[in-house]
C-alpha positions in Angstrom: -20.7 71.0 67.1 -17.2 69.4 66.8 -14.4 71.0 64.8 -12.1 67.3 64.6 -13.5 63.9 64.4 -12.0 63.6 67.6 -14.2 66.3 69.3 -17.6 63.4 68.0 -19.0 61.9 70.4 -22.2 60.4 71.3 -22.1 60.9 75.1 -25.2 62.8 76.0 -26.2 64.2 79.2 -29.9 64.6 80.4 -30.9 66.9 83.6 -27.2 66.3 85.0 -27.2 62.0 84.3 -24.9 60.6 81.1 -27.8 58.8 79.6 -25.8 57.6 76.7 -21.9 56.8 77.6 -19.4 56.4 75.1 -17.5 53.3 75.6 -15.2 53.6 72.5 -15.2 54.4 68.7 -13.1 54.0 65.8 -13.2 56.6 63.3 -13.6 54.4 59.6 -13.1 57.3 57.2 -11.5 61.1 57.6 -12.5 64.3 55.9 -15.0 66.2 54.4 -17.3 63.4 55.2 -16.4 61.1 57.7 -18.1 57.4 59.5 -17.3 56.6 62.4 -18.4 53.7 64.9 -19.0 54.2 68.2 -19.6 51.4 71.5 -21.8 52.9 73.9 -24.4 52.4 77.2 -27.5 53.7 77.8 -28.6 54.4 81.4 -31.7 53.1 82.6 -33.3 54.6 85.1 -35.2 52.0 86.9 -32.2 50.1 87.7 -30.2 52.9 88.2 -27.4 51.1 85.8 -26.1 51.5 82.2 -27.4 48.4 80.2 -25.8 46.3 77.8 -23.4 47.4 75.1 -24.7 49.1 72.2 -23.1 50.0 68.7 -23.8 52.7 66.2 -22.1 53.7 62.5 -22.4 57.2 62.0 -21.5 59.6 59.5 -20.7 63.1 59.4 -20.3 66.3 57.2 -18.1 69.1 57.7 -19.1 72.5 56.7 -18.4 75.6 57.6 -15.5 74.0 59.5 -18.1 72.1 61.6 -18.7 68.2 61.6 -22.9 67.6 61.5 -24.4 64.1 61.7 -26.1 63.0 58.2 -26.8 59.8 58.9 -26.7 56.5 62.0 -27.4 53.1 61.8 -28.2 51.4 65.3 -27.2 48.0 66.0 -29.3 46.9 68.4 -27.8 43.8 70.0 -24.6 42.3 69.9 -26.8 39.3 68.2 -26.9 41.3 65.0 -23.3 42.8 65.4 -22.5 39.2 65.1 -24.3 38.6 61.8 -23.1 42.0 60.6 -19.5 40.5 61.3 -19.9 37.4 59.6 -21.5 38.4 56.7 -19.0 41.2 56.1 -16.4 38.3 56.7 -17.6 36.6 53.9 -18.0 39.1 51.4 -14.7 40.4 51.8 -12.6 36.8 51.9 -9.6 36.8 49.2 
């Protein structure tokens, strides 16, 4: 497991192919616990290509000086990004 937030990732490799590849990430919080949201690709292997873009929120625990996953929420298309945008847009209007 990672020692820094830095060190998270959600690339993952399967028999030798990056299956999920880490586009970027923004880390939202630091510290004991810490979210962070991540833009990635999965690769699909019938067309031999990474597919559309993907988004996850995940949060982490460090113990033991070691950063473990607690929790993820998927966003499954940029469709609902969208709506997550906008409705965080208008809660948090001054």
């Amino acid at each position: 497991m990672a020692e820094t937030v830095d060190e998270l990732t959600v690339d993952y490799t399967e028999d030798g192919v990056l299956v999920s590849k880490q586009l970027d990430k923004i880390v939202l919080t630091k510290g004991a616990w810490s979210t962070i949201i991540f833009r990635y690709q999965d690769w699909d292997r019938k067309k031999e290509e990474y597919g559309p873009d993907k988004y996850t929120i995940r949060r982490y625990q460090k113990r033991n000086g070691e950063y473990m996953q607690k929790s993820k929420f998927n966003i499954s298309s940029k469709d609902q990004a969208t709506k997550i945008i906008e409705a965080l847009q208008t809660w948090t209007k001054d």
